[in-house]
N, CA, C and O atoms as CSV, one atom per row, in Angstrom:
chain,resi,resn,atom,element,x,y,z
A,1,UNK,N,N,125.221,82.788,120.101
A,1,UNK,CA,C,125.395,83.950,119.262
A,1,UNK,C,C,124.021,84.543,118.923
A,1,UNK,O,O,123.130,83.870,118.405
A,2,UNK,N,N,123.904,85.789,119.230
A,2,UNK,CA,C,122.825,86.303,118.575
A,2,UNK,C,C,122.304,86.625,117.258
A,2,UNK,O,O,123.228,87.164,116.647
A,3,UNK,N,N,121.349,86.560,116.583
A,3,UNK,CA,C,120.793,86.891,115.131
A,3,UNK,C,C,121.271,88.271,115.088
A,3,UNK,O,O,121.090,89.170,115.910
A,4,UNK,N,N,121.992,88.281,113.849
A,4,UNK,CA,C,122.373,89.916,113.254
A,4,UNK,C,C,120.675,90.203,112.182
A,4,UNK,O,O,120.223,89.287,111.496
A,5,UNK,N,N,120.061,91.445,112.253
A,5,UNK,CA,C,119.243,91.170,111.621
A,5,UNK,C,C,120.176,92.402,110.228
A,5,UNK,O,O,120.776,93.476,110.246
A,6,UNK,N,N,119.800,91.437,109.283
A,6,UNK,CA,C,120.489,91.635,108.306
A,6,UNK,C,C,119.380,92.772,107.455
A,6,UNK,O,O,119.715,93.128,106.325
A,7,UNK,N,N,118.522,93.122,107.847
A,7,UNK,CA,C,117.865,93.948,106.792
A,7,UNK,C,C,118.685,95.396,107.050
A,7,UNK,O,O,118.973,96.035,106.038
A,8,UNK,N,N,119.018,95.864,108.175
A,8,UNK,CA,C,119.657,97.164,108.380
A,8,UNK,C,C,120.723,97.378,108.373
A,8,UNK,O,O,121.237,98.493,108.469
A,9,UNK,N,N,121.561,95.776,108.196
A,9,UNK,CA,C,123.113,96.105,107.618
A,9,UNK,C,C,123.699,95.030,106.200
A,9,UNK,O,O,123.246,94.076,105.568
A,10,UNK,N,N,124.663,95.670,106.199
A,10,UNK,CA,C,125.204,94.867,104.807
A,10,UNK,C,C,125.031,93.423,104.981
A,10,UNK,O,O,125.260,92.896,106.069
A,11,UNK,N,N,124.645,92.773,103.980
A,11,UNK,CA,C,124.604,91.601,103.936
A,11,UNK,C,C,126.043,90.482,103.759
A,11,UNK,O,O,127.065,90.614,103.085
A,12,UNK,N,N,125.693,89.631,104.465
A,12,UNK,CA,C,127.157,88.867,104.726
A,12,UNK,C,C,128.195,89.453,105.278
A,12,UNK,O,O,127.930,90.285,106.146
A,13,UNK,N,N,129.127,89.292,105.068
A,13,UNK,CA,C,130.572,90.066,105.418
A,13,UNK,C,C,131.539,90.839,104.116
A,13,UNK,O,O,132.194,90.486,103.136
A,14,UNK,N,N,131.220,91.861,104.685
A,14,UNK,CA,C,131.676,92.901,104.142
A,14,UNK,C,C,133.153,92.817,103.983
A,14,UNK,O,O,133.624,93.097,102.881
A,15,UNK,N,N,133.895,92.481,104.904
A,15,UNK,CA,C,135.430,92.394,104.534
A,15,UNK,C,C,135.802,91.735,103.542
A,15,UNK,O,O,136.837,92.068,102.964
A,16,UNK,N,N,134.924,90.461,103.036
A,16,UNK,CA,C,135.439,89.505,102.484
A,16,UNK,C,C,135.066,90.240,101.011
A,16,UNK,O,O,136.020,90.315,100.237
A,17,UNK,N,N,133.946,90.721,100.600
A,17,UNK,CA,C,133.765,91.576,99.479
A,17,UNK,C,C,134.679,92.649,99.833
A,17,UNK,O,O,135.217,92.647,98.726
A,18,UNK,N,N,135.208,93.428,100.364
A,18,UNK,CA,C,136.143,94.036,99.916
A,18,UNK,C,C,137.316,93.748,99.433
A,18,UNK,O,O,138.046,94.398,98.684
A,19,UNK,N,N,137.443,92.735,99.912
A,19,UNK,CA,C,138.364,92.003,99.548
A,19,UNK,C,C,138.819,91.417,98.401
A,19,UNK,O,O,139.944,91.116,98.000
A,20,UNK,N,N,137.061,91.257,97.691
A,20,UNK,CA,C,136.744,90.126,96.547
A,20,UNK,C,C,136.765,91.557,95.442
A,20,UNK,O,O,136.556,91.275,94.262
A,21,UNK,N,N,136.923,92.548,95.659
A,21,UNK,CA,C,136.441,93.568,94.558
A,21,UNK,C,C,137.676,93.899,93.864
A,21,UNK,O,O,137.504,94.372,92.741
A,22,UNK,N,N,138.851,93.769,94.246
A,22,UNK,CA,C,139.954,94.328,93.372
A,22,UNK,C,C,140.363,92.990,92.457
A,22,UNK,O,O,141.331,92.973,91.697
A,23,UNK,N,N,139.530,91.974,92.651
A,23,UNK,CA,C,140.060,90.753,91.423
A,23,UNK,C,C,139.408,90.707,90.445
A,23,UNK,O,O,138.207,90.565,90.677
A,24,UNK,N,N,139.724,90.777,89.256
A,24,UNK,CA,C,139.411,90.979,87.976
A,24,UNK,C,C,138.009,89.771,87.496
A,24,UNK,O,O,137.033,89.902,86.758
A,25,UNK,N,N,138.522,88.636,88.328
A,25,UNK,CA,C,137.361,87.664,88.213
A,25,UNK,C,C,136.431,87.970,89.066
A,25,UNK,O,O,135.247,87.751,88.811
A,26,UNK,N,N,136.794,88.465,90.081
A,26,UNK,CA,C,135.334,88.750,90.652
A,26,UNK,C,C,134.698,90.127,90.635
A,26,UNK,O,O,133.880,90.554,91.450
A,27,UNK,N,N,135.240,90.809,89.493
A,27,UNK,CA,C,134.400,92.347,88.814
A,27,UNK,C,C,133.550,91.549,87.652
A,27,UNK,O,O,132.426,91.989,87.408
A,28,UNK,N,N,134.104,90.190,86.786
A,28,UNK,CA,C,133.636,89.723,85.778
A,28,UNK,C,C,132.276,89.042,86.342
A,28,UNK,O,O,131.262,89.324,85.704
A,29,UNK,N,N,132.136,88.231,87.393
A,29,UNK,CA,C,131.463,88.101,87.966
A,29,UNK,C,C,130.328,88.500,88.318
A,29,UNK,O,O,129.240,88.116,87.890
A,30,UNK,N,N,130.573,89.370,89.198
A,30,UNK,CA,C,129.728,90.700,89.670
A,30,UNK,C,C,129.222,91.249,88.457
A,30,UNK,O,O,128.030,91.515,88.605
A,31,UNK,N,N,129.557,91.472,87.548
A,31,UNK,CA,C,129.158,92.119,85.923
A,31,UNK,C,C,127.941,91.282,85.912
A,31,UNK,O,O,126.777,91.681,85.949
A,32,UNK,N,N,128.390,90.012,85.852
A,32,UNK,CA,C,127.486,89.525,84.998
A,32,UNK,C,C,126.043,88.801,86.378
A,32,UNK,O,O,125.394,87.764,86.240
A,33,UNK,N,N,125.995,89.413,87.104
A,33,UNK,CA,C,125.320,89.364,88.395
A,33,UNK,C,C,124.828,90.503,88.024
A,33,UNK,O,O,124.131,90.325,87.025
A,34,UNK,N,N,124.847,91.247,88.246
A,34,UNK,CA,C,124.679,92.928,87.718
A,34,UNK,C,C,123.458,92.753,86.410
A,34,UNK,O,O,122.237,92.658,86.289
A,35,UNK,N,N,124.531,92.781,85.682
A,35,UNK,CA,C,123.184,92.407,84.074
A,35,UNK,C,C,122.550,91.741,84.262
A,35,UNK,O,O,121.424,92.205,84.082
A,36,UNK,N,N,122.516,90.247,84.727
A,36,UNK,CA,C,121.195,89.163,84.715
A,36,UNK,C,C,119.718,90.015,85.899
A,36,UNK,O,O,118.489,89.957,85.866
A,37,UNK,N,N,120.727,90.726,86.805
A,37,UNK,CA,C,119.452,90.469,87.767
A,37,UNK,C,C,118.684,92.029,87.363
A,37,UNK,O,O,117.618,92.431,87.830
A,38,UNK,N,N,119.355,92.574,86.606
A,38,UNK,CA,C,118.478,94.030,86.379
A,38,UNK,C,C,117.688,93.533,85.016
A,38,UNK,O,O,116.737,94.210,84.626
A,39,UNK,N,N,118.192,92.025,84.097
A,39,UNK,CA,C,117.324,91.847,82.906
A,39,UNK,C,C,116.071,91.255,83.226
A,39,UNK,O,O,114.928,91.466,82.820
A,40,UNK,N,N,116.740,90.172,84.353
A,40,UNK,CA,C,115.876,89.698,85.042
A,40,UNK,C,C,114.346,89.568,86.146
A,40,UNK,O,O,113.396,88.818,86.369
A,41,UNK,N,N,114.874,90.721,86.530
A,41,UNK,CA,C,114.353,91.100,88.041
A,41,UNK,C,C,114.400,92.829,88.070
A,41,UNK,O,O,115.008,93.425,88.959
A,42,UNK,N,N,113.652,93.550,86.943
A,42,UNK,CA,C,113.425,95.121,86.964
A,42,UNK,C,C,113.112,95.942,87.742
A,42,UNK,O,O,113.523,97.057,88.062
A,43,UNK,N,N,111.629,94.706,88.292
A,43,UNK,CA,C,110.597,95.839,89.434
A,43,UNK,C,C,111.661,95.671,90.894
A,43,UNK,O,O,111.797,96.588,91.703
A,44,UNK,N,N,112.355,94.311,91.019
A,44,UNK,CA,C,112.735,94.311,92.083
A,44,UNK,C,C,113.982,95.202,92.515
A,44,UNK,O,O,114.188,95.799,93.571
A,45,UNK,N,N,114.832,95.088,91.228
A,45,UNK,CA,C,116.220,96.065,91.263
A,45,UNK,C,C,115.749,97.825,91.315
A,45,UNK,O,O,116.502,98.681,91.780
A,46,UNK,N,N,114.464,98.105,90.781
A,46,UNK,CA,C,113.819,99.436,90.940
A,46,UNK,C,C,113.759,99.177,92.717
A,46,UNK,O,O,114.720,99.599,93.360
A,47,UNK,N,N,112.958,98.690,93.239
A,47,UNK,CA,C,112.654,98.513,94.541
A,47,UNK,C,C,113.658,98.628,95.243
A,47,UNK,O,O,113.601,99.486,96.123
A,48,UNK,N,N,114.935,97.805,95.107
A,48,UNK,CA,C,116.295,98.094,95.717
A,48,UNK,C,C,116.948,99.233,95.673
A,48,UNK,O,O,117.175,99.748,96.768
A,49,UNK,N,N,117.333,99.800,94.699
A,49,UNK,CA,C,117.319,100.959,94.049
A,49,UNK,C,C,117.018,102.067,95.043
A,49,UNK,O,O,117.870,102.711,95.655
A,50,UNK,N,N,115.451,102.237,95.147
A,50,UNK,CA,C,115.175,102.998,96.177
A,50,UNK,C,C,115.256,103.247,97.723
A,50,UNK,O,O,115.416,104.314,98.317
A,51,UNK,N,N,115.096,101.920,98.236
A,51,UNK,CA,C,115.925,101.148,99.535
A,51,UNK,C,C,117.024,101.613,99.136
A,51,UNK,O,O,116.539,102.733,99.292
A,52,UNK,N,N,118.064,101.834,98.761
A,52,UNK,CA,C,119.612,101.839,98.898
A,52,UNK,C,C,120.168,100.599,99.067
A,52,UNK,O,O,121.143,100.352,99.776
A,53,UNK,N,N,119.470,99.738,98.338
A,53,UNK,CA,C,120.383,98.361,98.930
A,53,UNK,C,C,121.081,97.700,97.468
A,53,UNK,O,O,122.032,96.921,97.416
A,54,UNK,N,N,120.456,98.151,96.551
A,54,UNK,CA,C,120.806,97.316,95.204
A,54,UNK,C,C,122.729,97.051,94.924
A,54,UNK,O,O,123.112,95.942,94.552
A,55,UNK,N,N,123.488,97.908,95.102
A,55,UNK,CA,C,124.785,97.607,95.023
A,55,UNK,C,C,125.162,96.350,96.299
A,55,UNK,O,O,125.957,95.472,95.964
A,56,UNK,N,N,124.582,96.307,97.708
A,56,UNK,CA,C,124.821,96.012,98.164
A,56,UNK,C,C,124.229,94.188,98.032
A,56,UNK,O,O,124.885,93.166,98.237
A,57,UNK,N,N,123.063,94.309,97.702
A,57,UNK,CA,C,122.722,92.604,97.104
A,57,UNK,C,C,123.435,92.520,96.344
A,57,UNK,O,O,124.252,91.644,96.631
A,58,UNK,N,N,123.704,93.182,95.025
A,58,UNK,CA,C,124.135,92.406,94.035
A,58,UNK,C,C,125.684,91.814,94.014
A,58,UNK,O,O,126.057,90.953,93.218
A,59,UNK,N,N,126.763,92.600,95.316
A,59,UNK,CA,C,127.740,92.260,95.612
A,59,UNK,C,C,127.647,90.857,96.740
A,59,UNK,O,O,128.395,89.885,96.844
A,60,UNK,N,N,126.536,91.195,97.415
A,60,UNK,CA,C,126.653,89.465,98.430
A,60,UNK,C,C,126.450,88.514,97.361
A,60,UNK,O,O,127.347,87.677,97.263
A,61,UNK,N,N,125.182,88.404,96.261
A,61,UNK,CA,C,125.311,87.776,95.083
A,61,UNK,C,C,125.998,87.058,94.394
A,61,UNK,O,O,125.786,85.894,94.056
A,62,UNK,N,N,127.206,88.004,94.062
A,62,UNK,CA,C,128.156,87.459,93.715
A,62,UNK,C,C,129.270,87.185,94.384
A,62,UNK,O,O,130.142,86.588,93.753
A,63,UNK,N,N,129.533,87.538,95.797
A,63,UNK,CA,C,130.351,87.018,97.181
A,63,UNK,C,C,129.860,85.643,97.171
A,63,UNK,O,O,130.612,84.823,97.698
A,64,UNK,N,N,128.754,85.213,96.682
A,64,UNK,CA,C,127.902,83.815,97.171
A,64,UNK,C,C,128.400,83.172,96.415
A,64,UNK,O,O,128.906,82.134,96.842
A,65,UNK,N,N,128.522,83.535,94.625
A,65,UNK,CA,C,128.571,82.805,94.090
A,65,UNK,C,C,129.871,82.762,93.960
A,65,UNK,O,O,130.350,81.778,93.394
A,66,UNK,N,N,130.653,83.703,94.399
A,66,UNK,CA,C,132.708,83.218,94.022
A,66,UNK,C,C,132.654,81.807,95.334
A,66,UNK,O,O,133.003,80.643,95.135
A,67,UNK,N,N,132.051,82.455,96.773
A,67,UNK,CA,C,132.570,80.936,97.594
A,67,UNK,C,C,132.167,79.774,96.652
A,67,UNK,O,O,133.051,78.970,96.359
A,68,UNK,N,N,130.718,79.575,96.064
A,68,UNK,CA,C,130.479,78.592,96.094
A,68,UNK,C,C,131.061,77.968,95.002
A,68,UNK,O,O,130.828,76.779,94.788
A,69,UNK,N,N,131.808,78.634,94.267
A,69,UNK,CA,C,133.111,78.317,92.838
A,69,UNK,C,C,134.230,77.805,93.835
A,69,UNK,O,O,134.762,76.697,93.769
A,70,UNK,N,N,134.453,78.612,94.600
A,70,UNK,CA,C,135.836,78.648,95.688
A,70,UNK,C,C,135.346,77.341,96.109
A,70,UNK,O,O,136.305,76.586,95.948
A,71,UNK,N,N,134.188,76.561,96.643
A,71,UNK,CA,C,134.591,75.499,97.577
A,71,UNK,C,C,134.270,74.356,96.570
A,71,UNK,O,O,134.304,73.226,97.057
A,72,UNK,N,N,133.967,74.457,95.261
A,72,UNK,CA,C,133.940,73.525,93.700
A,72,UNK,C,C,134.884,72.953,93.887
A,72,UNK,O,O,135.178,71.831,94.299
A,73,UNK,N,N,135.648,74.264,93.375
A,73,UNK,CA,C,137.194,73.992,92.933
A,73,UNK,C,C,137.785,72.840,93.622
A,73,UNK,O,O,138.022,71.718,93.173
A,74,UNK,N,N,138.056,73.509,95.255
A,74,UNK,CA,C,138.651,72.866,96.398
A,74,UNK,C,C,138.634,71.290,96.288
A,74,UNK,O,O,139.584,70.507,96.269
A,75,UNK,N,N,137.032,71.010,96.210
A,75,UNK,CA,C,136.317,69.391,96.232
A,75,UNK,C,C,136.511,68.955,94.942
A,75,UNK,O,O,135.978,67.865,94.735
A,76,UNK,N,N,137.163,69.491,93.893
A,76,UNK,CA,C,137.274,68.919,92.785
A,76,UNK,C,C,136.142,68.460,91.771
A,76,UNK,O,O,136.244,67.556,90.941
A,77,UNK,N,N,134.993,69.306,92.019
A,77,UNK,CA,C,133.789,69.197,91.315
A,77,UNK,C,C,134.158,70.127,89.972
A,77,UNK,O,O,134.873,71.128,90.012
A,78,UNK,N,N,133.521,69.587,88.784
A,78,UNK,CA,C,133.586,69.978,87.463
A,78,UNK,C,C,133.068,71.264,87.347
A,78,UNK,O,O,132.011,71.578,87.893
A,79,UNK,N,N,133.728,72.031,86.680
A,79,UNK,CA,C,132.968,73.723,86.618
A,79,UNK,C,C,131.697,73.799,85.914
A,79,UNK,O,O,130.969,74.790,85.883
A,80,UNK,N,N,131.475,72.636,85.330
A,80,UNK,CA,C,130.315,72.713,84.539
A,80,UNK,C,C,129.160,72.542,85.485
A,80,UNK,O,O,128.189,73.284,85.337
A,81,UNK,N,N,129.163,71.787,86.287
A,81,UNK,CA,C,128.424,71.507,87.588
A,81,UNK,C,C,128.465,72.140,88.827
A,81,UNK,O,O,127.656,71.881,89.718
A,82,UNK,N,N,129.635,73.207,88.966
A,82,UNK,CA,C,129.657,73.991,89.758
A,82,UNK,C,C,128.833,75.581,89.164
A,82,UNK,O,O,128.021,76.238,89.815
A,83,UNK,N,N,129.237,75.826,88.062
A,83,UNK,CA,C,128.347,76.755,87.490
A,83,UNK,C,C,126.644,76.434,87.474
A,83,UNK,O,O,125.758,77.289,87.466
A,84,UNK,N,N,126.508,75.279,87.472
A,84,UNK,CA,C,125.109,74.931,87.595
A,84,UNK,C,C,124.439,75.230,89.775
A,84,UNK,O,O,123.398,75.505,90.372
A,85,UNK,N,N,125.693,74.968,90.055
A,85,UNK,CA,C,125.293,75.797,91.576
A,85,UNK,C,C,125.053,76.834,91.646
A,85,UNK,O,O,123.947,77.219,92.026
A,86,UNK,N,N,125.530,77.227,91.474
A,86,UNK,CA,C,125.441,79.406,91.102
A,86,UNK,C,C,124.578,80.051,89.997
A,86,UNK,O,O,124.506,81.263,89.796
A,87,UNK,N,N,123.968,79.146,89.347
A,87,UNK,CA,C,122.828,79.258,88.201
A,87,UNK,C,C,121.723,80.710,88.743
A,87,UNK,O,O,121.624,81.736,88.070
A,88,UNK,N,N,121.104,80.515,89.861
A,88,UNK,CA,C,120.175,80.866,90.115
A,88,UNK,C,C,121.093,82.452,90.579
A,88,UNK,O,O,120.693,83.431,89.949
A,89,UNK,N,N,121.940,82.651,91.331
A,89,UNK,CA,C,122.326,83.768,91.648
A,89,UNK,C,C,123.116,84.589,90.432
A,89,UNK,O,O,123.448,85.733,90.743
A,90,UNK,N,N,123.342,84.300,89.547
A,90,UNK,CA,C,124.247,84.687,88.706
A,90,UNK,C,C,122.910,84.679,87.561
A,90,UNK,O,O,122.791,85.716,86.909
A,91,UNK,N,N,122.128,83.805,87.351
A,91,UNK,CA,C,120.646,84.707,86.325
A,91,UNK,C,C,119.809,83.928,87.256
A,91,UNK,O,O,119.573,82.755,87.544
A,92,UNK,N,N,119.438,85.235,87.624
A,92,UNK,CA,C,117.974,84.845,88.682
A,92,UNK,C,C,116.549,84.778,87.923
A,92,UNK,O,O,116.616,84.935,86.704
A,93,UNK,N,N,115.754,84.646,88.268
A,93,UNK,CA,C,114.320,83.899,87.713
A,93,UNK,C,C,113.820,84.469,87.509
A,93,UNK,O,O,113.660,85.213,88.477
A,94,UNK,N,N,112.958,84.940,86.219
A,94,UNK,CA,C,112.437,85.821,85.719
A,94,UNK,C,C,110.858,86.727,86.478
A,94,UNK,O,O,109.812,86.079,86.499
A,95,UNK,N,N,110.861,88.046,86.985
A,95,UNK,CA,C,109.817,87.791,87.906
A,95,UNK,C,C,108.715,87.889,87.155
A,95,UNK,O,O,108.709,88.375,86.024
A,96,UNK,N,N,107.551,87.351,87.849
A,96,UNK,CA,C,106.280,87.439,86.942
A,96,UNK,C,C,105.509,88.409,87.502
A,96,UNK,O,O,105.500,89.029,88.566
A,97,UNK,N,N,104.812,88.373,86.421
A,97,UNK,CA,C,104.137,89.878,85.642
A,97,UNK,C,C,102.743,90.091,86.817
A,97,UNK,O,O,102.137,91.158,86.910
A,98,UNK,N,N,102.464,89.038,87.522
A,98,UNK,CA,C,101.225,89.271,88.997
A,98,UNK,C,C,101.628,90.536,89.922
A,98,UNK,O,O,100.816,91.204,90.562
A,99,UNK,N,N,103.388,90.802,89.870
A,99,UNK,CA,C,103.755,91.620,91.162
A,99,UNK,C,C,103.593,93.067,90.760
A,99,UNK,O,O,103.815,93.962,91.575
């Protein structure tokens, strides 16, 4: 299989976020993907922003973080510890002030 280079198209699969957008948990989600990474991450969501890509990260984002709830669940891992998987995508790391 060849490398899709992902900078010139949507990231991940798009069907599956379309898919993921009419469920109420995964708008709550996405919300709160949304707020962390614009409180979080200003210069970078400006930067996206202008690229045209910012709706489109912040939905793989949270596409990432419903599977990785979705395959918790499945394995019977504790949500408390599954939320600690998705930590970083759901409030991303504060950027520092060098960039």
């Amino acid at each position: 299989m060849t490398p899709i280079d992902t900078s010139s198209t949507i990231p991940g699969n798009p069907d599956s976020i379309l898919e993921l957008m009419p469920l109420p948990a995964f708008q709550n989600l996405l919300a709160k993907v949304e707020t962390n990474f614009y409180r979080n991450r200003p210069k970078e969501a400006a930067e996206l922003e202008l690229e045209g890509t910012i709706r489109f990260t912040l939905q793989e984002r949270a596409a990432q973080a419903w599977e990785i709830l979705k395959e918790a669940r499945s394995t019977g891992l504790p949500m408390d510890q599954a939320h600690e998987l998705i930590s970083e995508l759901v409030y991303p790391p504060l950027e520092s002030d060098d960039n």
